[in-house]
C-alpha positions in Angstrom: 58.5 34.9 32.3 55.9 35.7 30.2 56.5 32.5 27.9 57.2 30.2 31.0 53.5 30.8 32.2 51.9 30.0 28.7 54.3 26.7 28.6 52.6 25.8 32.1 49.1 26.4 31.1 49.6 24.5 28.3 50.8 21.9 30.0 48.2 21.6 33.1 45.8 22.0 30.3 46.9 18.1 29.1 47.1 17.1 32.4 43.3 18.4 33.0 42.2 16.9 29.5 44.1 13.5 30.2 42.4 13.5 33.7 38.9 13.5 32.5 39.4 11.5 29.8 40.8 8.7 32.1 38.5 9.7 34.7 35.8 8.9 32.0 37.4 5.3 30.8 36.9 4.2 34.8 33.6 5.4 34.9 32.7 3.0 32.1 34.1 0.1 33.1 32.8 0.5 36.9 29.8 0.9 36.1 29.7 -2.7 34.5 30.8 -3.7 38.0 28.6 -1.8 39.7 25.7 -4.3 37.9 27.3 -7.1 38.4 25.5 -7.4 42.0 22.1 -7.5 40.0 23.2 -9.7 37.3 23.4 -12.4 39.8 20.0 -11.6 42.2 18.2 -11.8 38.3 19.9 -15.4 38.0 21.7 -14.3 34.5 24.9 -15.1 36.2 26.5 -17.3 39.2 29.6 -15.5 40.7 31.8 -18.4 39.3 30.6 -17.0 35.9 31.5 -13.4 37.1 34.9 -14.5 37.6 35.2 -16.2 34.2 33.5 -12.6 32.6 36.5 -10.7 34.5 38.5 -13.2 33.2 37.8 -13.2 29.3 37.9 -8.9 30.5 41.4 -9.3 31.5 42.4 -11.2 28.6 40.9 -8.6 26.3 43.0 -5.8 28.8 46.1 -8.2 27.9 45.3 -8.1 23.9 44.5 -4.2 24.5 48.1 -3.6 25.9 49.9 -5.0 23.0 48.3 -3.4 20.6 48.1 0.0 22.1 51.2 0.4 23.2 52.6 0.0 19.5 50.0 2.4 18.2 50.9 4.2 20.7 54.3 4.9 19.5 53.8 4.9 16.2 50.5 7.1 16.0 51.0 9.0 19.2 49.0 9.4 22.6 46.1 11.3 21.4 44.6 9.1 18.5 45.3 6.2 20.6 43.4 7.5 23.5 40.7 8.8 21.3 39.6 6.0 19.8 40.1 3.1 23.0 37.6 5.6 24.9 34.8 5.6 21.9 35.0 1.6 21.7 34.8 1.5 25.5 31.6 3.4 25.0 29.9 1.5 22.4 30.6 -1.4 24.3 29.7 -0.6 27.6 26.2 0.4 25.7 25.7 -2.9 24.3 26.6 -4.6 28.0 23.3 -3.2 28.5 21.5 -5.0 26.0 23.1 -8.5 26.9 21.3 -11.4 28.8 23.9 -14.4 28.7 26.9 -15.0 30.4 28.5 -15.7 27.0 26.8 -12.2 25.8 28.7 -10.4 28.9 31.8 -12.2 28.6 32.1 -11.0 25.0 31.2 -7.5 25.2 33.3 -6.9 28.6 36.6 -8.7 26.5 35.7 -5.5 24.1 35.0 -2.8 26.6 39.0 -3.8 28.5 40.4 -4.3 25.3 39.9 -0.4 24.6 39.9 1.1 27.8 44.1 -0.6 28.0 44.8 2.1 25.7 44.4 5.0 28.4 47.8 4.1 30.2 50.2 3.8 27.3 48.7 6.3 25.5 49.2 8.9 28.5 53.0 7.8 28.7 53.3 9.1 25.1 51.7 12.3 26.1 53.6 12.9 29.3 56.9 12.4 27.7 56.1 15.0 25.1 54.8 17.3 27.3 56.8 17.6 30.3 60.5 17.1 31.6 61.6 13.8 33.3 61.7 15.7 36.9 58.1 16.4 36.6 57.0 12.4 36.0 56.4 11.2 39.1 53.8 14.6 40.2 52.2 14.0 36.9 51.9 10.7 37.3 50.9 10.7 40.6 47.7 13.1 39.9 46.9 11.4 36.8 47.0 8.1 38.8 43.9 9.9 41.2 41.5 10.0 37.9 41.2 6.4 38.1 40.2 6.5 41.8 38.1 9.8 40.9 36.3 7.8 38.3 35.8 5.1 40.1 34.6 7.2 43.2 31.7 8.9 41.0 30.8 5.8 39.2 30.5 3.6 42.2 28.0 6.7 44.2 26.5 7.8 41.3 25.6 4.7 39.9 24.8 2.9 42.9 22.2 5.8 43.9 20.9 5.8 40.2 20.2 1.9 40.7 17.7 2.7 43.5 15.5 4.1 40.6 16.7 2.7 37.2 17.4 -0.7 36.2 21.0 -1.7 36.0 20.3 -1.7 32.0 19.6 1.8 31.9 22.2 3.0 34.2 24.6 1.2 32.0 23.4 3.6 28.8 23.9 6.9 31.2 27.6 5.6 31.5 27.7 5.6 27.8 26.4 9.3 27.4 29.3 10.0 29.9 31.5 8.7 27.6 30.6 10.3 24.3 31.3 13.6 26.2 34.5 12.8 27.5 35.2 11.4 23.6 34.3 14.6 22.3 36.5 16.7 24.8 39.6 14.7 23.8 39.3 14.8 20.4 38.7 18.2 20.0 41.1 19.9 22.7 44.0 17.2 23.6 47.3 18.0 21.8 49.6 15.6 21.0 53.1 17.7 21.2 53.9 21.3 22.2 54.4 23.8 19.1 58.3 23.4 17.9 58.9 26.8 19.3 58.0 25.1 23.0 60.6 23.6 25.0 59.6 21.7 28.0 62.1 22.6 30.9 64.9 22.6 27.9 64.0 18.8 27.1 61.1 18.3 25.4 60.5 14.4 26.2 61.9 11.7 28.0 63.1 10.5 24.8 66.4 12.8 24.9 69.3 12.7 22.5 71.3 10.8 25.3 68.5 7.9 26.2 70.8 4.5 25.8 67.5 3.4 23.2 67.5 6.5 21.0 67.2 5.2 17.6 67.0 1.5 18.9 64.5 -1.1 16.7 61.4 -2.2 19.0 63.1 -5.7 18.3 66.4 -4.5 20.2 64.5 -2.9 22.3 62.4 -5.8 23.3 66.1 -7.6 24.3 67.3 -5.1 26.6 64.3 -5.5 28.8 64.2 -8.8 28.6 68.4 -8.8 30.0 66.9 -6.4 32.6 67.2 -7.5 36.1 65.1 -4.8 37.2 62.4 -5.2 34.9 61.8 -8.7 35.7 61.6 -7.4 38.9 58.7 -5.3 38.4 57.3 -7.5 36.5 56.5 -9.7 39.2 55.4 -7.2 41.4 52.7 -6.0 38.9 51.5 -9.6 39.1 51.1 -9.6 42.9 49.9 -5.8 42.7 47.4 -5.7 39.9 45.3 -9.0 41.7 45.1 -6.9 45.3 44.1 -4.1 43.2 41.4 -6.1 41.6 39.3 -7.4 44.1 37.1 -4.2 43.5 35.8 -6.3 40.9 34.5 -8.7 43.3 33.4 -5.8 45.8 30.4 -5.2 45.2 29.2 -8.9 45.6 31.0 -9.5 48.7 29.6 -6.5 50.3 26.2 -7.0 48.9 27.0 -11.1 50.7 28.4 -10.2 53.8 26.5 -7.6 54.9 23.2 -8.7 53.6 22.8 -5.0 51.9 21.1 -4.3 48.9 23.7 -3.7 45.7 23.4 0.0 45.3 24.4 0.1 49.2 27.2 -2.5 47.8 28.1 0.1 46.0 28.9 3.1 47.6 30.4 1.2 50.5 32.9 -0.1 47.8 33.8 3.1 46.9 35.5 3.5 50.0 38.3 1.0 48.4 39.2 3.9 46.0 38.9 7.2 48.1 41.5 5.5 50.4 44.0 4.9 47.3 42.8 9.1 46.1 44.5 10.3 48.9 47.7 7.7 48.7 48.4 8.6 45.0 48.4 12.0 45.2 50.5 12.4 48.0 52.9 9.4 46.9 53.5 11.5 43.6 55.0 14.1 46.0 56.9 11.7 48.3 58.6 9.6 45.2 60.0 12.5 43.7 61.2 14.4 47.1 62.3 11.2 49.2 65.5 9.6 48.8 65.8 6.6 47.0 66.7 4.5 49.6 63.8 5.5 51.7 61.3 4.8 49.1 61.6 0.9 49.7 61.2 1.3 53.4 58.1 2.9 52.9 56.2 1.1 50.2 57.1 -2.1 52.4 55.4 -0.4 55.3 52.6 -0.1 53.1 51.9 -2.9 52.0 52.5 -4.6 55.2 49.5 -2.3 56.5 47.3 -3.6 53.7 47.5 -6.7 54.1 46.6 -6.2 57.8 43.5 -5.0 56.6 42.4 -7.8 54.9 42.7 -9.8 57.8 40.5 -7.9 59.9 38.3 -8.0 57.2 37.8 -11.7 57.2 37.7 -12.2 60.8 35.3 -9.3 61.7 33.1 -12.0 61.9 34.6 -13.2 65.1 34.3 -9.9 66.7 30.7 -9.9 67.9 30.0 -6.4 66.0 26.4 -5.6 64.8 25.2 -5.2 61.8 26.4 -1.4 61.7 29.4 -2.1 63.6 30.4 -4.6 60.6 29.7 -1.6 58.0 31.8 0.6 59.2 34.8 -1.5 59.7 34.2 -3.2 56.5 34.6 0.9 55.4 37.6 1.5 57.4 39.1 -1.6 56.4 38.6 -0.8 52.2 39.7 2.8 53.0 43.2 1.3 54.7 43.6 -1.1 52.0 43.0 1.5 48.8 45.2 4.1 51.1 48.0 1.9 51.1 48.2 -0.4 48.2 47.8 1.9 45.4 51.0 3.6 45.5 53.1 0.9 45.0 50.9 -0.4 42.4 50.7 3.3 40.0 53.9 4.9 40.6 57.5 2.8 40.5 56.2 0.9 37.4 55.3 4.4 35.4 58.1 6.7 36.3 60.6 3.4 36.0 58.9 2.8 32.4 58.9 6.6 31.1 63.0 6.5 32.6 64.1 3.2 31.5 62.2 2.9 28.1 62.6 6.2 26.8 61.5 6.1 22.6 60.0 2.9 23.8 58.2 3.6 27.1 54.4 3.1 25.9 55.8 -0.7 24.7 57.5 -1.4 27.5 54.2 0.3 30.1 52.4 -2.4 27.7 54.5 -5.2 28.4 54.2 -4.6 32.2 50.5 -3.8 32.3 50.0 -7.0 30.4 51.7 -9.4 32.5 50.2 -7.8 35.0 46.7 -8.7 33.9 47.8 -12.2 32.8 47.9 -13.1 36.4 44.3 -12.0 37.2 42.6 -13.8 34.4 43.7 -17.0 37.1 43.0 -15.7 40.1 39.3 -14.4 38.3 38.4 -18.0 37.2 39.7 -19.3 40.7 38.0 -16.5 42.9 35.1 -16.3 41.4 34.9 -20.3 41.7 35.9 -19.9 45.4 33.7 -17.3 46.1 30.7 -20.0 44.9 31.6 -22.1 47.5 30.5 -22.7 51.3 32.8 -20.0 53.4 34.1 -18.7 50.1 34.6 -15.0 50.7 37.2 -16.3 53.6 39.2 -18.7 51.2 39.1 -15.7 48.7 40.7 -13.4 50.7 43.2 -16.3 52.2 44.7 -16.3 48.3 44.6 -12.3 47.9 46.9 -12.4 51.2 49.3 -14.7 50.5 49.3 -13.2 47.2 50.4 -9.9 48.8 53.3 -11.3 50.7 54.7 -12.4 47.8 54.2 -8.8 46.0 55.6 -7.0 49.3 59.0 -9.2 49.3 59.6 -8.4 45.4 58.6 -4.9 45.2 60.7 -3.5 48.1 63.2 -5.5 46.6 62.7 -3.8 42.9 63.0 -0.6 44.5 66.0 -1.1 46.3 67.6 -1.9 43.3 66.1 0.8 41.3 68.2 2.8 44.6 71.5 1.3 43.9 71.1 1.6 39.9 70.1 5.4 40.3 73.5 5.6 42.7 75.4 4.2 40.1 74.2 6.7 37.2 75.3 9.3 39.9 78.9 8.2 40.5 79.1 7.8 36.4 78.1 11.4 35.7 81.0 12.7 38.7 
């Protein structure tokens, strides 16, 4: 009993080290977004440049993924991490030291080229430390750090900007970071002590997983054979661009409300409150509800979602004043962060960590990366719709037909993900 409770301490110590050390990567890169606003009222940028800045970011996410992932299974989650959150740092200083768009585009390419580690590099560390039944909780609170960080960098840094320029604010971010590198590097552990065992299986990657002692290169051919992650893939396409319009947030808001950008801010936080709550409770629901129910549900989600976009870009046919616009732009960003953020964390990291076993980190990469290769599109197109006449509206019109794409493929990834899971049953009796 005795030994049970120090394995669990252990453990929710990870978890709590993991968690600010994510926690700390989203604080960094929002707080580059959280400037953006002031970037363009100091003529430095236009918002189609923006767009091309999240582009070159998403790009460098895209390089990030590759790369980390490999290191990540080769060196292990804690050196990985390590070192993508001190680059992220460094560069999010130097952001504040730039004055061209080129400049920006540059350093931001940097800053998502290191913060990509985080994810793959948590995999590795998850599958060491706790037993498959325990993936979708852990992921499912890990997942709330990046809305946590998000939260605190879009209020904090939003009421900091009311006294300090946006350069300044920018170093504070970095002094968050060195902390946050020194906590990881000195008290994250990458495996449990041999004499540990983790719910009597130490990782995911078990002496039965079908890729136990597979090359990366076979590896690499069984996903690409897989129906399933095809599937997924194409869902991460959909879902990563309705997660990133928070990268466009703040200018919207700061546009459509006429508000000034540290208001922008903290009304945008809103977005990731609403997907706090959704995460952590979706952890709970994916690992207690039935397979076949999950579908019905994340469909009902994102069904709700994009509901709340629409009322977003017609509020301007409701007559509301200039209060009455605020707080259903609020209630609308709460609705769409509540609902779309399960579906966007959870099926792709428990069905990575379960289907890629040894290889999980690569395979996280792969989808994280393909994922990201359709924003760096949509960035250089929104942005450039968001320049024109009415642009917000037409910016929103591709996020939503965007979404019903995303909601037809990933109900229909998770009811095969139902059947498969069925199957495994009626092979084991």
């Amino acid at each position: 009993m005795h030994d049970q409770r120090a394995i669990l301490n252990k453990q929710l110590l990870v978890v709590l080290y993991m968690y600010l050390g994510y926690a700390g990567f989203m604080i960094l890169k929002t707080s580059m977004l959280v400037a953006s606003p002031d970037l363009v009222a100091e003529n430095l940028i236009t918002k189609t440049q923006w767009g091309a800045i999240l582009g070159w970011g998403a790009f460098g996410a895209i390089v990030g993924k590759i790369v980390s992932g490999v290191v990540a299974d080769r060196l292990g989650g804690k050196w990985t991490f390590t070192m993508g959150l001190c680059i992220t740092t460094i560069s999010v200083a130097i952001f504040g030291m730039c004055s061209t768009a080129i400049g920006f585009s540059l350093v931001y390419f940097a800053a998502l080229f290191a913060k990509s580690s985080g994810w793959p590099s948590m995999a590795k560390l998850i599958g060491n430390w706790h037993s498959p039944s325990k993936h979708g909780r852990v992921w499912g609170l890990l997942s709330t750090a990046s809305r946590v960080g998000t939260m605190i960098a879009l209020s904090a840094f939003g009421a900091l900007l009311y006294v300090l320029p946006w350069q300044h604010m920018l170093w504070v971010a970095s002094g968050i970071g060195v902390a946050c590198v020194g906590i990881i590097f000195f008290f994250l552990k990458e495996n449990p002590s041999p004499s540990i065992q983790v719910d009597n299986s130490r990782s995911v990657e078990h002496t039965n997983h079908p890729l136990k002692n597979t090359s990366l290169k076979q590896a690499l051919l069984v996903f690409a054979t897989s129906k399933r992650v095809w599937l997924i893939a194409v869902s991460m396409m959909g879902l990563t661009i309705m997660m990133d319009i928070l990268n466009f947030l703040p200018m919207y808001l700061k546009e459509s409300l006429d508000i000034l950008p540290a208001e922008a801010a903290t009304i945008a936080l809103f977005f990731p409150a609403g997907s706090f709550i959704s995460v952590l409770l979706g952890g709970y629901l994916f690992d207690t509800l039935s397979k076949h129910s999950v579908p019905t549900l994340v469909g009902i989600l994102l069904t709700v979602a994009m509901g709340s976009l629409v009322v977003m870009i017609g509020m301007p046919e409701f007559g509301l004043s200039a209060t009455g616009k605020e707080y259903a732009t609020i209630g609308c960003l709460f609705v769409f962060g509540l609902t779309v953020a399960p579906a966007y964390y959870l099926p792709m990291s428990i069905f990575s960590i379960k289907f890629g076993g040894p290889h999980s980190g690569f395979l996280i990469a792969i989808l994280d990366v393909v994922g990201l290769a359709a924003t760096i599109p949509f960035n250089f197109v929104g942005g450039a719709l968001a320049d024109q006449d009415g642009g917000w509206v037409k910016f929103f019109m591709l996020v939503i037909a965007i979404a019903i794409i995303s909601v037809f493929v990933t109900v229909w990834f998770l009811h095969d993900e139902a059947k498969a899971a069925e199957r495994m049953v009626e092979n084991v009796s």
